[in-house]
C-alpha positions, 0 to 999 in steps of 0.5 A: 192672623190675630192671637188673643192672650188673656185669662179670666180676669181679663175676659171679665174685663173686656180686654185682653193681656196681649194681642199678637197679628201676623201677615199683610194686615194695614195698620189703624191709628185712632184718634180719641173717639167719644160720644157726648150726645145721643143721636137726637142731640141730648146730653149723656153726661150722666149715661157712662153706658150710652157713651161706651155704646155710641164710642164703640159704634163709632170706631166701628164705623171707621173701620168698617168703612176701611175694609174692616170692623170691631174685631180688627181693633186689637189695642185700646186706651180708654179713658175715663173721668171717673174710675167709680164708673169703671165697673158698669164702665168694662161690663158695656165696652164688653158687650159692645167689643164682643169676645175677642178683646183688643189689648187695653189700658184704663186711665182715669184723667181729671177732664176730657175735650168736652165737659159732658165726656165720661169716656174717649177711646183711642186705639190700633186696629190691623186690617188683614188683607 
């Protein structure tokens, strides 16, 4: 079981203050995840929501292969290399992440793995069950 704390702000910014888990769920480590490239192989150096949308489908694809998905996801770091973009930046991770929000963090860092990085995700996730 899972228990969301947040109020407005925190709803409008796509994260919650704190999230608490009882029970038997598995706990999930993540790496950084980020996505510098669409599918197709072009560069989303200049698309700060493409590279939210691609990061967030990928931990979801972890997850889901693990047994579990996005809602399971309950503490995020992410990262960014331009806190200018923070706005258009938490309105995609939002919309991307859905209503219950995981715990997160915002840190603006001069550089990422790869030069056409904007964003890196790391996070927990507990899996019930």
């Amino acid at each position: 079981m899972k228990q969301y704390v947040k109020g407005d702000f925190e709803e409008q910014h796509g994260y919650s203050r704190a999230v608490c888990t009882s029970g038997q769920g598995r706990t999930v480590y993540l790496a950084g995840f980020g996505c510098p490239y669409a599918p197709d192989g072009r560069s989303l150096r200049d698309d700060v929501e493409a590279q939210v949308r691609g990061t967030v489908a990928e931990i979801g694809r972890v997850l889901e292969g693990l047994g579990g998905g996005l809602p399971d996801l309950v503490d995020a770091t992410v990262f960014v290399t331009d806190l200018n973009q923070a706005e258009r930046l938490v309105q995609e991770w939002a919309r991307a992440i859905g209503g219950d929000y995981p715990a997160g963090t915002l840190v603006q860092v001069e550089a990422l793995a790869m030069p056409e990085m904007l964003v890196e995700v790391k996070g927990v996730a507990v899996i019930d069950g």
